[in-house]
C-alpha atoms as an extended CHARMM CRD file, in Angstrom:
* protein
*
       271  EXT
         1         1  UNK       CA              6.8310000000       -0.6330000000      -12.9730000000  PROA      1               0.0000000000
         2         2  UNK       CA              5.5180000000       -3.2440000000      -15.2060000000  PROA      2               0.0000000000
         3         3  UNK       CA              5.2490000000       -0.8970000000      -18.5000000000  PROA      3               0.0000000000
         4         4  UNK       CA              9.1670000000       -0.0010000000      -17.7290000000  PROA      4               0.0000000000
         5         5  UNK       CA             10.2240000000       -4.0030000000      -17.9680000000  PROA      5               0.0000000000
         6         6  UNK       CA              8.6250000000       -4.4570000000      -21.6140000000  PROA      6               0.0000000000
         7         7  UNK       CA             10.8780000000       -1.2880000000      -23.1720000000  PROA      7               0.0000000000
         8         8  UNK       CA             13.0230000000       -2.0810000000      -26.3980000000  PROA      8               0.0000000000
         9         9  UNK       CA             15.8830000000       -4.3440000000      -25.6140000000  PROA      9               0.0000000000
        10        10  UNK       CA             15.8190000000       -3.9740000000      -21.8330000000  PROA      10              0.0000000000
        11        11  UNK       CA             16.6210000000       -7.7060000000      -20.4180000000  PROA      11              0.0000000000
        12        12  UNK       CA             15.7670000000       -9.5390000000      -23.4060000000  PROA      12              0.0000000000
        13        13  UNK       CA             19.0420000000      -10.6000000000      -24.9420000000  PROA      13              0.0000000000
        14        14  UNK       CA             21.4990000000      -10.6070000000      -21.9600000000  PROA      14              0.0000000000
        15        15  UNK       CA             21.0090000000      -11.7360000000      -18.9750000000  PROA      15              0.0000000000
        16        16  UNK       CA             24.0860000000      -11.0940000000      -16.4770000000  PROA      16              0.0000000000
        17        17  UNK       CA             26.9200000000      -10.8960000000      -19.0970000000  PROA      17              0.0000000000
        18        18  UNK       CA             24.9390000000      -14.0100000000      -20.5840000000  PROA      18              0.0000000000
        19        19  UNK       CA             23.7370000000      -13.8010000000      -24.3590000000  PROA      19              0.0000000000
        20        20  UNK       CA             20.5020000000      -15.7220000000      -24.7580000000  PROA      20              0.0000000000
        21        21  UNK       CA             19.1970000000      -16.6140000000      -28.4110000000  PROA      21              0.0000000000
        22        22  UNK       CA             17.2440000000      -14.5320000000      -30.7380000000  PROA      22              0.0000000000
        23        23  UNK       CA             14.9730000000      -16.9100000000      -31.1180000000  PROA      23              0.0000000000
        24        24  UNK       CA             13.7840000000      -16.6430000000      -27.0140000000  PROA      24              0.0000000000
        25        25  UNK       CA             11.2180000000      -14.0110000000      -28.3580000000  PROA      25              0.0000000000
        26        26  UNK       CA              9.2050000000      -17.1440000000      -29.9870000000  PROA      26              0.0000000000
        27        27  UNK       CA             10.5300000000      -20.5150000000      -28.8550000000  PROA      27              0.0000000000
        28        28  UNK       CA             11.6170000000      -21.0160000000      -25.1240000000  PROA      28              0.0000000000
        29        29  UNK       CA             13.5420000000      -23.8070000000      -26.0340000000  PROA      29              0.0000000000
        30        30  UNK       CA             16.7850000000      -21.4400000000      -27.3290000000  PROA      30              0.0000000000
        31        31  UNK       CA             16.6690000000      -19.7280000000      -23.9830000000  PROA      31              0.0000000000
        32        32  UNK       CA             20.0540000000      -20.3140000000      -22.4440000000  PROA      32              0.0000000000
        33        33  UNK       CA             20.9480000000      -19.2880000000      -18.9470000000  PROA      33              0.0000000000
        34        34  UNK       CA             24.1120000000      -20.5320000000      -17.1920000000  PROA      34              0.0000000000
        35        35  UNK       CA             23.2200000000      -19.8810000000      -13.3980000000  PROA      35              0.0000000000
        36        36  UNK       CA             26.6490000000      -20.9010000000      -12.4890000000  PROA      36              0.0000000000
        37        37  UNK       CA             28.0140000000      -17.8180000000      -13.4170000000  PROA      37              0.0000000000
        38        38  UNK       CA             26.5270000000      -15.5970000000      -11.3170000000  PROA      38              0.0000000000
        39        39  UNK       CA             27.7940000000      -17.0410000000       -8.3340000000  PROA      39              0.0000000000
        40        40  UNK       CA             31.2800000000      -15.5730000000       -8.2410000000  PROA      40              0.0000000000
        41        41  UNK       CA             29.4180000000      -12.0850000000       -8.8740000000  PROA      41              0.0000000000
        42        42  UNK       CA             27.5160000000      -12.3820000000       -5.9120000000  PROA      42              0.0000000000
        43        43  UNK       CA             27.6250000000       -8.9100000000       -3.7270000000  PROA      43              0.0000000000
        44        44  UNK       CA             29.1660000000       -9.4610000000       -0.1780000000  PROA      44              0.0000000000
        45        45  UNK       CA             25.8390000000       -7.8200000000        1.1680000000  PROA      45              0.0000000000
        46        46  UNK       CA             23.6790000000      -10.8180000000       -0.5500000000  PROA      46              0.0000000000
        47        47  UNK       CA             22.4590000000      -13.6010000000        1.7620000000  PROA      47              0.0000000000
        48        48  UNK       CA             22.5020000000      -11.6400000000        5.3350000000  PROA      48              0.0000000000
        49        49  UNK       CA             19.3200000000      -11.5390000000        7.1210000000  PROA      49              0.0000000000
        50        50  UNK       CA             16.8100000000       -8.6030000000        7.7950000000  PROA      50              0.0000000000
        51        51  UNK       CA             15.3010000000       -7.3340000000       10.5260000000  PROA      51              0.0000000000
        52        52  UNK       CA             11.4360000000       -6.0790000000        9.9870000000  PROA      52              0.0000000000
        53        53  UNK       CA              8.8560000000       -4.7870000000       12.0970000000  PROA      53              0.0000000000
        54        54  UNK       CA              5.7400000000       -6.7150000000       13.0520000000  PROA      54              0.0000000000
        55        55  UNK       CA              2.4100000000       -4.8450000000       13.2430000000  PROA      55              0.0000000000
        56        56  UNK       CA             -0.3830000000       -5.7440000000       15.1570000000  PROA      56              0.0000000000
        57        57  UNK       CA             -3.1780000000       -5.0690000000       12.0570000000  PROA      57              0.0000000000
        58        58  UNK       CA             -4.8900000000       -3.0370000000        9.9310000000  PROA      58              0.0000000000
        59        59  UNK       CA             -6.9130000000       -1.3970000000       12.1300000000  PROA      59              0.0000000000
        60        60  UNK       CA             -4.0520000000       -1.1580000000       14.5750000000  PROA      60              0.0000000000
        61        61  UNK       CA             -1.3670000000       -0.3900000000       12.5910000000  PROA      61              0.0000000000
        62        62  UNK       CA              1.5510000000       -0.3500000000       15.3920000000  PROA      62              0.0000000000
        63        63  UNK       CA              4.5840000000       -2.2900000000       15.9450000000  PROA      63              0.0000000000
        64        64  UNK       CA              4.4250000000       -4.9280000000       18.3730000000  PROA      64              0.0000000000
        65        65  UNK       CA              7.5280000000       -6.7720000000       17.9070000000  PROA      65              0.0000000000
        66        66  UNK       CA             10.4330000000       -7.9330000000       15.6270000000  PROA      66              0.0000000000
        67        67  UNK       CA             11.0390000000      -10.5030000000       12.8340000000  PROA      67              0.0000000000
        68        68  UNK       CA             14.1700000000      -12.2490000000       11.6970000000  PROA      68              0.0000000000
        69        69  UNK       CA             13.7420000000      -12.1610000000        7.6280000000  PROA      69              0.0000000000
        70        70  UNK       CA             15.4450000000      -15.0580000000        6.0240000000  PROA      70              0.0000000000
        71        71  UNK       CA             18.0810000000      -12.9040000000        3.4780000000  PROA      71              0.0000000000
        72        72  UNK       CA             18.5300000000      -16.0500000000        0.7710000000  PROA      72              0.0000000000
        73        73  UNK       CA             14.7430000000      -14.7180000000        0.0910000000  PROA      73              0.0000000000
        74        74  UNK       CA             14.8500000000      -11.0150000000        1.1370000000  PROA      74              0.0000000000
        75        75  UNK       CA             17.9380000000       -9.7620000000        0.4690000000  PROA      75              0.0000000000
        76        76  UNK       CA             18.8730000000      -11.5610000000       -2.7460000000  PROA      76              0.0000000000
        77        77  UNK       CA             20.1370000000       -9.6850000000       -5.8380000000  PROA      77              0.0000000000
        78        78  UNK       CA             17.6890000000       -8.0380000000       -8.3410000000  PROA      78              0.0000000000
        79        79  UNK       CA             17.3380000000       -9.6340000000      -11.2240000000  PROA      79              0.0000000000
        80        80  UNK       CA             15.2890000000       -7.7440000000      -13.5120000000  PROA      80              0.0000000000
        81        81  UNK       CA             15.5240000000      -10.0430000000      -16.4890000000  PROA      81              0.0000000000
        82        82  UNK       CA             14.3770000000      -12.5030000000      -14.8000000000  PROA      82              0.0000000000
        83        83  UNK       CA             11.8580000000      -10.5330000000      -13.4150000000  PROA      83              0.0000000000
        84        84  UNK       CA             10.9200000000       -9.6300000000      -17.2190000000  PROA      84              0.0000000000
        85        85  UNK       CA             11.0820000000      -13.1770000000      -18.1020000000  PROA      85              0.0000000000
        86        86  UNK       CA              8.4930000000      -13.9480000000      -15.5200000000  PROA      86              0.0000000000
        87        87  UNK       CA              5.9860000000      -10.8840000000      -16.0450000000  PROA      87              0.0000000000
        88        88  UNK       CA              5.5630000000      -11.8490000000      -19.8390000000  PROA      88              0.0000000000
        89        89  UNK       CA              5.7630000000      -15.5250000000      -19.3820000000  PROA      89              0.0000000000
        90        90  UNK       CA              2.7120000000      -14.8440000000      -16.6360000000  PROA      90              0.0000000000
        91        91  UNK       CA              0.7260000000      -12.4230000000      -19.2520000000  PROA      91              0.0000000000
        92        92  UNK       CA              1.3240000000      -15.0580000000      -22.4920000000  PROA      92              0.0000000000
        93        93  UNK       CA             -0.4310000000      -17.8790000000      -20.4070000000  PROA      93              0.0000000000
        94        94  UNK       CA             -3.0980000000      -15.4210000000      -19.8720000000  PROA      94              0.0000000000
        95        95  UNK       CA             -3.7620000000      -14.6580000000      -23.7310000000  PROA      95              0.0000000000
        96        96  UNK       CA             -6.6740000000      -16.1620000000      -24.9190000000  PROA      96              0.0000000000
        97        97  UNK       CA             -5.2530000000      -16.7000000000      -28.5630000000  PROA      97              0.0000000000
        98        98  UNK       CA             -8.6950000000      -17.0880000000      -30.4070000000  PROA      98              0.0000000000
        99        99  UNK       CA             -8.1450000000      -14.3360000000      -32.7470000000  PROA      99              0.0000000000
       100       100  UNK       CA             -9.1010000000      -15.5560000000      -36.1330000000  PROA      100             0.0000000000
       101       101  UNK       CA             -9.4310000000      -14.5710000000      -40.0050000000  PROA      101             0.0000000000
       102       102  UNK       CA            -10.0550000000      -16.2020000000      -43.0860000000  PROA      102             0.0000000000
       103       103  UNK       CA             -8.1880000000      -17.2940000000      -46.0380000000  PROA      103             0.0000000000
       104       104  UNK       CA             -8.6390000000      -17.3930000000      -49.7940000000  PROA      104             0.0000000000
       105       105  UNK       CA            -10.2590000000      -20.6840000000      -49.1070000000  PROA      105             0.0000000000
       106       106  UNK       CA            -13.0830000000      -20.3890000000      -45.8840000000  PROA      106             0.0000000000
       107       107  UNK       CA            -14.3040000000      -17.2170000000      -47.3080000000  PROA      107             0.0000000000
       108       108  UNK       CA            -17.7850000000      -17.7690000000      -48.0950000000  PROA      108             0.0000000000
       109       109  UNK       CA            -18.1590000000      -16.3780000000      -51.5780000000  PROA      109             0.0000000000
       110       110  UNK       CA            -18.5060000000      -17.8400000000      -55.5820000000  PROA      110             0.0000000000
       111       111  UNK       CA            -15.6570000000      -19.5470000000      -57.2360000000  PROA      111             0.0000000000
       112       112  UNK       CA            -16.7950000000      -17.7450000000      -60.5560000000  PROA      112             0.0000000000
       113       113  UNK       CA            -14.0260000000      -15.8910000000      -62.6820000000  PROA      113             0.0000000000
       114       114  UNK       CA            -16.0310000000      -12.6710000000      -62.5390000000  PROA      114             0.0000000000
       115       115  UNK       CA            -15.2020000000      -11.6080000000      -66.0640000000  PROA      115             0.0000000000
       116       116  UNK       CA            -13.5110000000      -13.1780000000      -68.8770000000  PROA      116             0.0000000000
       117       117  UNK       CA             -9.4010000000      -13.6040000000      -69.4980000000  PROA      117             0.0000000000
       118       118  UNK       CA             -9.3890000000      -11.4650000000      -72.1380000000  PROA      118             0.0000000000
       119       119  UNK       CA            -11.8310000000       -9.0130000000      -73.9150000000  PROA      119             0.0000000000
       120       120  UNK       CA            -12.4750000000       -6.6960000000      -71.3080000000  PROA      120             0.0000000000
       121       121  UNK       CA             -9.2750000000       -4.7220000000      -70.8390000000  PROA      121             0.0000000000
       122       122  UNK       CA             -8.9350000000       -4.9240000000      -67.1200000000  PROA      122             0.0000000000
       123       123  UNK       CA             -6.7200000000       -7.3520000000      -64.9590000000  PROA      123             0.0000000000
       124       124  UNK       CA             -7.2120000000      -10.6210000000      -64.9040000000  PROA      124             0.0000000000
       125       125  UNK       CA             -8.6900000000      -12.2040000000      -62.3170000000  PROA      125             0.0000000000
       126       126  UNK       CA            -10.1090000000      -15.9640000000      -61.0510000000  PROA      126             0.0000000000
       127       127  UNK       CA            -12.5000000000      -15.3230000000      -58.0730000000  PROA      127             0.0000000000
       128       128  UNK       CA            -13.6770000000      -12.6720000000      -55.7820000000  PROA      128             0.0000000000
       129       129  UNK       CA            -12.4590000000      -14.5660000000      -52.9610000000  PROA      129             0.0000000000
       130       130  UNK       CA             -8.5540000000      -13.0430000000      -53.6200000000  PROA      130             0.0000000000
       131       131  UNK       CA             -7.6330000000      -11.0820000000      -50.9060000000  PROA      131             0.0000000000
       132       132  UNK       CA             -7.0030000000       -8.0090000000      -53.8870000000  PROA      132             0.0000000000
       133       133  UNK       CA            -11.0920000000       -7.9190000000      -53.3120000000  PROA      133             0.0000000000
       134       134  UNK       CA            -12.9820000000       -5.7430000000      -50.9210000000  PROA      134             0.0000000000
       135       135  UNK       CA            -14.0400000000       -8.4100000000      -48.5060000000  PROA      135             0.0000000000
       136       136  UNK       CA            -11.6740000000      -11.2200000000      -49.7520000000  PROA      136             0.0000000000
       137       137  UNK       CA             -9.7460000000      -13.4530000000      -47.7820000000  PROA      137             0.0000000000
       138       138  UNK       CA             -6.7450000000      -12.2000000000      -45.1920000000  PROA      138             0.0000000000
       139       139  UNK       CA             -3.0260000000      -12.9860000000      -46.3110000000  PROA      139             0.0000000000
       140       140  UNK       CA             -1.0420000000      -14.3650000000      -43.3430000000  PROA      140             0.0000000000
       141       141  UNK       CA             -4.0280000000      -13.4200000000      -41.0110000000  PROA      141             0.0000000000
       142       142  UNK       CA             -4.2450000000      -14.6340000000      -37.3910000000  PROA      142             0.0000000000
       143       143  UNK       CA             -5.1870000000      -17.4730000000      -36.4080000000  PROA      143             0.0000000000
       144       144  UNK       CA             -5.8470000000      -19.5550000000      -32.8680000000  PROA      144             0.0000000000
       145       145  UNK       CA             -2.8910000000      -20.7140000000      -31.2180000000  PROA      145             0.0000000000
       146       146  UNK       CA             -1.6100000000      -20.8430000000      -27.8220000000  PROA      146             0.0000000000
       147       147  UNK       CA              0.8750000000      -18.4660000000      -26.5940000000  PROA      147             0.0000000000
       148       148  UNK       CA              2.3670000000      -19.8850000000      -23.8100000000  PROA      148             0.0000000000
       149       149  UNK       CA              5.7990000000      -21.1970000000      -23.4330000000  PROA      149             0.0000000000
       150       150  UNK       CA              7.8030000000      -23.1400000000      -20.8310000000  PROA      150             0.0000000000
       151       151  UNK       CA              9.9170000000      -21.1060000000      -18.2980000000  PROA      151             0.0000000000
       152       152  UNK       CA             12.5650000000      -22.7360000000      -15.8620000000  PROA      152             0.0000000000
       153       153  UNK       CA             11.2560000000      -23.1190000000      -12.4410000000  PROA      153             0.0000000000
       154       154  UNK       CA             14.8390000000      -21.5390000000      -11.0760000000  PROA      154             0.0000000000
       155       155  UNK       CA             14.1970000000      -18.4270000000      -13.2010000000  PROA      155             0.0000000000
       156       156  UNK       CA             10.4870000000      -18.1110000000      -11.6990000000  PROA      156             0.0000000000
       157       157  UNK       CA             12.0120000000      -18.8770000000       -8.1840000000  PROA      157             0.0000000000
       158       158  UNK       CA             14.5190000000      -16.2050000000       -8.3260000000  PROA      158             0.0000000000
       159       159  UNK       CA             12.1140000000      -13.5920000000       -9.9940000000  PROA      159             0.0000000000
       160       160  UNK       CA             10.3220000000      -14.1650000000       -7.0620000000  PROA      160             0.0000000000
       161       161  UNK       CA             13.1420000000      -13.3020000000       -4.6150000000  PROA      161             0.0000000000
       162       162  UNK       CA             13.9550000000      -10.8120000000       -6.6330000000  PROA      162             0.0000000000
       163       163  UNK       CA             10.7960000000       -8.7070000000       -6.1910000000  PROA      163             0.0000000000
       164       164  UNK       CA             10.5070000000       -9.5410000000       -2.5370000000  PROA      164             0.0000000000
       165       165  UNK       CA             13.8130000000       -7.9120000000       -1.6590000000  PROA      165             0.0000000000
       166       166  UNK       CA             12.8200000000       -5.0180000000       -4.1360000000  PROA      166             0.0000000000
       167       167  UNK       CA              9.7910000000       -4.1430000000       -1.6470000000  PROA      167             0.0000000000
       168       168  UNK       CA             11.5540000000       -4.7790000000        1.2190000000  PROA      168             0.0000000000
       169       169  UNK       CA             14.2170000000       -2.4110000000        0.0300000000  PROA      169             0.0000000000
       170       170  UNK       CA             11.8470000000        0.1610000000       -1.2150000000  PROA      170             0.0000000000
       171       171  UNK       CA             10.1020000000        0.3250000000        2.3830000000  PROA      171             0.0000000000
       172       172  UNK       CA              6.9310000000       -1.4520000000        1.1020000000  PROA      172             0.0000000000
       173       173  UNK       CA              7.2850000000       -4.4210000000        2.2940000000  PROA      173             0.0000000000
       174       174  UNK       CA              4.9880000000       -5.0900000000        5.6630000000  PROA      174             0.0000000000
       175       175  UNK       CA              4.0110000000       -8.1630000000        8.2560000000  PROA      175             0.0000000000
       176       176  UNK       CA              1.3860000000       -8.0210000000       10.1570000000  PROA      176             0.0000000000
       177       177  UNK       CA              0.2420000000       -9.7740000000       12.8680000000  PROA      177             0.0000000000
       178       178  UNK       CA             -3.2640000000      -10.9670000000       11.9300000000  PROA      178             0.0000000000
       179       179  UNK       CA             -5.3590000000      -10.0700000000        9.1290000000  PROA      179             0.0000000000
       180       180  UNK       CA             -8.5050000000       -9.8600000000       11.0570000000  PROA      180             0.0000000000
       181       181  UNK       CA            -10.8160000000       -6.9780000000       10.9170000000  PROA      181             0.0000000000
       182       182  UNK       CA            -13.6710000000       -5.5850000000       13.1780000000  PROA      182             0.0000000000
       183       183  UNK       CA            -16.1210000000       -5.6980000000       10.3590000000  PROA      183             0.0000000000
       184       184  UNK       CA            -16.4920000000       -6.4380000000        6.4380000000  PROA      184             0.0000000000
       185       185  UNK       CA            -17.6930000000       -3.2330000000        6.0180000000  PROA      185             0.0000000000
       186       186  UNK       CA            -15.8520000000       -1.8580000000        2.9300000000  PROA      186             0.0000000000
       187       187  UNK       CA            -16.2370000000        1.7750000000        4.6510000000  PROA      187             0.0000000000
       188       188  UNK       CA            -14.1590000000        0.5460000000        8.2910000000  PROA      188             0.0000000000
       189       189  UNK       CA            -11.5690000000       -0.9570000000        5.3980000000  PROA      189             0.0000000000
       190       190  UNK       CA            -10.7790000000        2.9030000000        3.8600000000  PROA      190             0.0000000000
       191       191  UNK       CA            -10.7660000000        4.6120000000        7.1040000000  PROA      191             0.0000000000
       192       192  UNK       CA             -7.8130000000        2.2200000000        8.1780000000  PROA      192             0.0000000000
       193       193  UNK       CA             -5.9750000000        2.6910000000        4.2980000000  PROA      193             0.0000000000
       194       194  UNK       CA             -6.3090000000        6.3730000000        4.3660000000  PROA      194             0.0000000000
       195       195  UNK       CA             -4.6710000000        6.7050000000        7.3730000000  PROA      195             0.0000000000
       196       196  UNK       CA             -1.8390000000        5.0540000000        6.0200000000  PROA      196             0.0000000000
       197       197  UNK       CA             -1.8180000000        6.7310000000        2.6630000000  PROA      197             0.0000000000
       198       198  UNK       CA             -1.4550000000        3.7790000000        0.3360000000  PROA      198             0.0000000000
       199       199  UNK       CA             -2.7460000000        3.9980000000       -2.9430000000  PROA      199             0.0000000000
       200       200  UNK       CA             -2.2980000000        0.1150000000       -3.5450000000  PROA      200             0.0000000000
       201       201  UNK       CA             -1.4030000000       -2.8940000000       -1.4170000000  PROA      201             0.0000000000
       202       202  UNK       CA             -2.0930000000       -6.4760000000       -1.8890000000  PROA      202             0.0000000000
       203       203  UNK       CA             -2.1130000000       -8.5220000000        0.9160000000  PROA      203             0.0000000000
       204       204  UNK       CA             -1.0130000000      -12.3290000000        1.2050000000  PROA      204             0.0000000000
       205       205  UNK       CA             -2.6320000000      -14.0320000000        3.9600000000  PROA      205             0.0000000000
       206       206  UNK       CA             -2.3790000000      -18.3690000000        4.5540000000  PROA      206             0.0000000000
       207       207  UNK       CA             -5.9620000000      -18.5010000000        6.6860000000  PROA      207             0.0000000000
       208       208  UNK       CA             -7.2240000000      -22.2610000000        7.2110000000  PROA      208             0.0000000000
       209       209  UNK       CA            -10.7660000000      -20.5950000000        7.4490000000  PROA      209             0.0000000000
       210       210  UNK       CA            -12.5830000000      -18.1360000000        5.2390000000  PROA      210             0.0000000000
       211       211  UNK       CA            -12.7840000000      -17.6000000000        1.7460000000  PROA      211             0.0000000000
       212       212  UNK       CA            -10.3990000000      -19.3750000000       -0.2710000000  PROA      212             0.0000000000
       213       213  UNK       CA             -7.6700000000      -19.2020000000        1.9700000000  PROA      213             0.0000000000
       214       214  UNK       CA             -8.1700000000      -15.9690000000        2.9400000000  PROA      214             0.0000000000
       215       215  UNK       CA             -9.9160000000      -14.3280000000        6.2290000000  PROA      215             0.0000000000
       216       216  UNK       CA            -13.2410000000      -13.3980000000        5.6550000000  PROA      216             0.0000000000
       217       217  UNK       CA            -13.9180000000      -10.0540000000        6.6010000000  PROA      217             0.0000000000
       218       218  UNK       CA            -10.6240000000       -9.0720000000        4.7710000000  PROA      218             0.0000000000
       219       219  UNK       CA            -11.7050000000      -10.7980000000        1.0890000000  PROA      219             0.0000000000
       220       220  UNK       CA            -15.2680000000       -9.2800000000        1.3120000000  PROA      220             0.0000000000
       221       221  UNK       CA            -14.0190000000       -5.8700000000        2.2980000000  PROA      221             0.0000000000
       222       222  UNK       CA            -12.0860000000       -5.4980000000       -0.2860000000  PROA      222             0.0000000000
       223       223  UNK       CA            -13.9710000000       -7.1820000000       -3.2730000000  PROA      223             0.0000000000
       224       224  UNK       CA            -15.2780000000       -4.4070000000       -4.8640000000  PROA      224             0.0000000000
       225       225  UNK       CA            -11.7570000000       -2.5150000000       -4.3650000000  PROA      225             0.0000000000
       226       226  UNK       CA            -10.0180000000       -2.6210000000       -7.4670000000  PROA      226             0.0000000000
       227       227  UNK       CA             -6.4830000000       -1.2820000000       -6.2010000000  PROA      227             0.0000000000
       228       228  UNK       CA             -6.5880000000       -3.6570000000       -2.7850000000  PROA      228             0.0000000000
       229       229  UNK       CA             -6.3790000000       -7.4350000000       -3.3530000000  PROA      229             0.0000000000
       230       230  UNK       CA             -6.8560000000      -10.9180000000       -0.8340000000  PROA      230             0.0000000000
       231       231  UNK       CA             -4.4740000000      -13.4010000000       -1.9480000000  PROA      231             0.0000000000
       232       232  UNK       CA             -3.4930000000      -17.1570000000       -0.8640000000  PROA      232             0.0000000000
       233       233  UNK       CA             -0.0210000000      -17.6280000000       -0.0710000000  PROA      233             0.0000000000
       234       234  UNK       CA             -0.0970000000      -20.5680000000       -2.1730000000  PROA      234             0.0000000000
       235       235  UNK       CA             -0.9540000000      -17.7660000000       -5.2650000000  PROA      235             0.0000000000
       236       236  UNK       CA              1.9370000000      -15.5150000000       -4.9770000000  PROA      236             0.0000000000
       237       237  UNK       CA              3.6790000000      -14.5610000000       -8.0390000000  PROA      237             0.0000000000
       238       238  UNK       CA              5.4450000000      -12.2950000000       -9.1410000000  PROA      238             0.0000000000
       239       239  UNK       CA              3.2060000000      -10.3630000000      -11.5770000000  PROA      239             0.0000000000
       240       240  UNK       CA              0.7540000000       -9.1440000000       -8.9640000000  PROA      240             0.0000000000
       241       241  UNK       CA              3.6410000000       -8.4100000000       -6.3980000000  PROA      241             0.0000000000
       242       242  UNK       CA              4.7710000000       -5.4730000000       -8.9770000000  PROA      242             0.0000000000
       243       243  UNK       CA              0.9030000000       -4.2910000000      -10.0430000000  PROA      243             0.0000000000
       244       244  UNK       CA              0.5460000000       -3.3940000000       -6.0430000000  PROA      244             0.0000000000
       245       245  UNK       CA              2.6900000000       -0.4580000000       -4.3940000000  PROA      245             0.0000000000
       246       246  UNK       CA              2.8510000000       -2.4580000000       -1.0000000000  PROA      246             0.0000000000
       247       247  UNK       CA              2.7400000000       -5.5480000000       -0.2400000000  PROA      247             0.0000000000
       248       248  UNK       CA              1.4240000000       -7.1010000000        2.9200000000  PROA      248             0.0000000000
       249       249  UNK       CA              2.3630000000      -10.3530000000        4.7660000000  PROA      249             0.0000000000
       250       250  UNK       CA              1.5270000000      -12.4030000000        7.9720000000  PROA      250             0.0000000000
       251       251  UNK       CA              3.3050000000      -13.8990000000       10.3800000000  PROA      251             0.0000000000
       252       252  UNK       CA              2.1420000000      -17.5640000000        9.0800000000  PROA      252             0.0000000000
       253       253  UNK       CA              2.6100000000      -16.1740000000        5.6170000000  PROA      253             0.0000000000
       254       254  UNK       CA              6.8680000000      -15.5050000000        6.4360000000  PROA      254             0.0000000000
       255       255  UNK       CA              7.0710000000      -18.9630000000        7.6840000000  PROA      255             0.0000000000
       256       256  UNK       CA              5.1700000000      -20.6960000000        4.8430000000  PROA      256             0.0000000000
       257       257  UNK       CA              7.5180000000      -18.7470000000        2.4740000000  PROA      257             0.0000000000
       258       258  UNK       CA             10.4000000000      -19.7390000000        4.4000000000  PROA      258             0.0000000000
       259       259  UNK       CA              9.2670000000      -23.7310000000        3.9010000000  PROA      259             0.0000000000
       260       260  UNK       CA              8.5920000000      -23.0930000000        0.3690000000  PROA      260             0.0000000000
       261       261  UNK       CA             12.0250000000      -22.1150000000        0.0790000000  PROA      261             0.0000000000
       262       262  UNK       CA             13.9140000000      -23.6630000000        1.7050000000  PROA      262             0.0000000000
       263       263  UNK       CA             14.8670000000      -27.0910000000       -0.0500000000  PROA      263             0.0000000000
       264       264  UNK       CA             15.9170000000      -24.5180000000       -2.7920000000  PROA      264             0.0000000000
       265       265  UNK       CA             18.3830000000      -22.1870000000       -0.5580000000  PROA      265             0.0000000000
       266       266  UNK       CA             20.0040000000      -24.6890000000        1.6060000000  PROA      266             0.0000000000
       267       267  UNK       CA             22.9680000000      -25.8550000000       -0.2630000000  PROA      267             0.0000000000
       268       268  UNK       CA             23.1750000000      -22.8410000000       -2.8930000000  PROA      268             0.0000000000
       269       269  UNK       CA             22.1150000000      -19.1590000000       -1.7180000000  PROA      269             0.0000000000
       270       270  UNK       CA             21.6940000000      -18.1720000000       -5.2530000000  PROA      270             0.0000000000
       271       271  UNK       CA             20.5340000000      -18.9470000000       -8.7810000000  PROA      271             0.0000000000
C-alpha cells in the first residue's frame, strides 16, 4: 500500500481537478489546495453514519454489542493525495539528513601544482584536490540539511479520515471492548492472532495505566513482534495506519477520536 502511493505522477500534481505547483516537490510553500471546491463534489453517500460490531477482546474475540460510528470520520471520501501528501511529509521528518561530502576546499590534501604549466606535455593542472583526481573533492555533493517541510493541518486531518474509512471499508477496521489480556506471555498473544489469521494489526488503545498509554500486558506481549504494534491514541497517524493490515480500536479510543474531531466536523463535514 505504501510503495503504490510513491509511483510516478500518482497524486503529486493534481489534487481533485486542482493543479498544485511544480515546485511542491521541494518547497511546501507553492502547494496550493482550494478545499472549497470539493464540497459541491461531495458523494450523497459521504457523511452518514456506520454501524460496527463491538468485540469483547482478543482472547475473546466475539461480538457483544453495537457501535454508532460517527460518518464525518468513517465514511468520508478517499483522498489519496492527501493521503500521499501525508505518508512522505511523515517519512521526510524522519530523514536524518547528515549525509555529507567534501569539496575542492575541506579536502585534506597539498595545495602544490603537481607538475609544471608547461614542459611536460600533459594537462594542466593546479592541485590534487580537483575533483578530476582520484580522491579529490565531490562536485555538488551532499551535504546536511533538513528535509522536512510544513504541511496544512486540514490536509493531515483529512488524510487521516481518509484512511480510517479505507479500513473500515476494506473490513479491517475493528473495536474492541478492552484491550486486556490474561497474561504478557508473547506465546498466549499468537494463539489468539492465529486464530484470527491476521498477518498484521496495530492496535490503538487510550489506557490511563500501563506503559505509555498503553495496557500492560498488551505492549509487553507484543514488543518483540515486529508485524503487531501498541499505540497511544494520542500517536495515531496516518503512516502506521497503512504499514498494518488491520487496525484495532477501543471503545474509549472511538470516543477520544470523536472529541478530537469534532470542533473540525461540526460546521463543515468535509475538507
Amino acid at each position: 500500500m505504501l510503495r503504490s502511493l510513491f509511483r510516478d505522477g500518482f497524486g503529486l500534481r493534481s489534487y481533485g481537478g486542482m493543479v498544485a505547483s511544480k515546485r511542491w516537490y521541494g518547497k511546501a510553500e507553492s502547494f496550493v489546495f482550494h478545499p472549497d471546491d470539493m464540497v459541491s463534489k461531495l458523494p450523497e453517500w459521504a457523511g452518514s453514519d456506520r454501524e460496527a460490531l463491538v468485540y469483547q477482546s482478543i482472547e475473546d474475540f466475539v461480538p457483544s454489542s453495537m457501535l454508532t460510528l460517527n460518518g464525518a470520520i468513517y465514511n468520508a471520501p478517499v483522498r489519496m493525495d492527501l493521503v500521499q501528501a501525508s505518508v512522505r511529509w511523515q517519512r521526510c521528518r524522519w530523514r536524518a539528513g547528515t549525509a555529507s561530502t567534501q569539496d575542492r576546499s575541506e579536502v585534506s590534501r597539498s595545495g602544490k601544482k603537481p607538475w609544471p604549466q608547461k614542459g611536460m606535455g600533459r594537462a594542466r593542472h593546479g592541485t590534487r584536490r580537483s575533483p578530476l583526481f582520484v580522491g579529490g573533492g565531490v562536485v555538488h555533493g551532499p551535504k546536511p540539511r533538513d528535509y522536512s517541510f510544513p504541511l496544512p493541518r486540514m490536509v493531515w486531518r483529512n488524510a487521516l479520515r481518509s484512511v480510517l474509512s479505507m479500513k473500515y471499508a476494506n473490513g479491517r477496521l475493528w473495536v474492541i471492548e478492552t484491550p486486556e489480556l490474561s497474561t504478557y506471555k508473547t506465546r498466549n498473544f499468537e494463539k489468539a492472532i492465529d486464530k484470527l489469521r491476521w498477518r498484521s494489526a496495530i492496535f490503538i488503545d487510550d489506557a490511563p495505566y500501563g506503559h505509555w498509554g498503553t495496557t500492560y500486558n498488551l505492549a509487553k506481549a507484543t514488543a518483540n513482534m515486529k508485524n503487531f504494534q501498541v499505540q497511544n491514541v494520542l500517536g495515531l497517524n496516518v503512516y502506521d495506519l497503512l504499514d498494518f493490515n488491520h487496525v484495532v480500536l477501543t471503545q474509549r479510543v472511538v470516543q477520544k477520536i470523536d472529541e478530537r474531531f469534532e470542533k473540525y466536523t461540526r460546521k463543515r463535514l468535509f475538507y
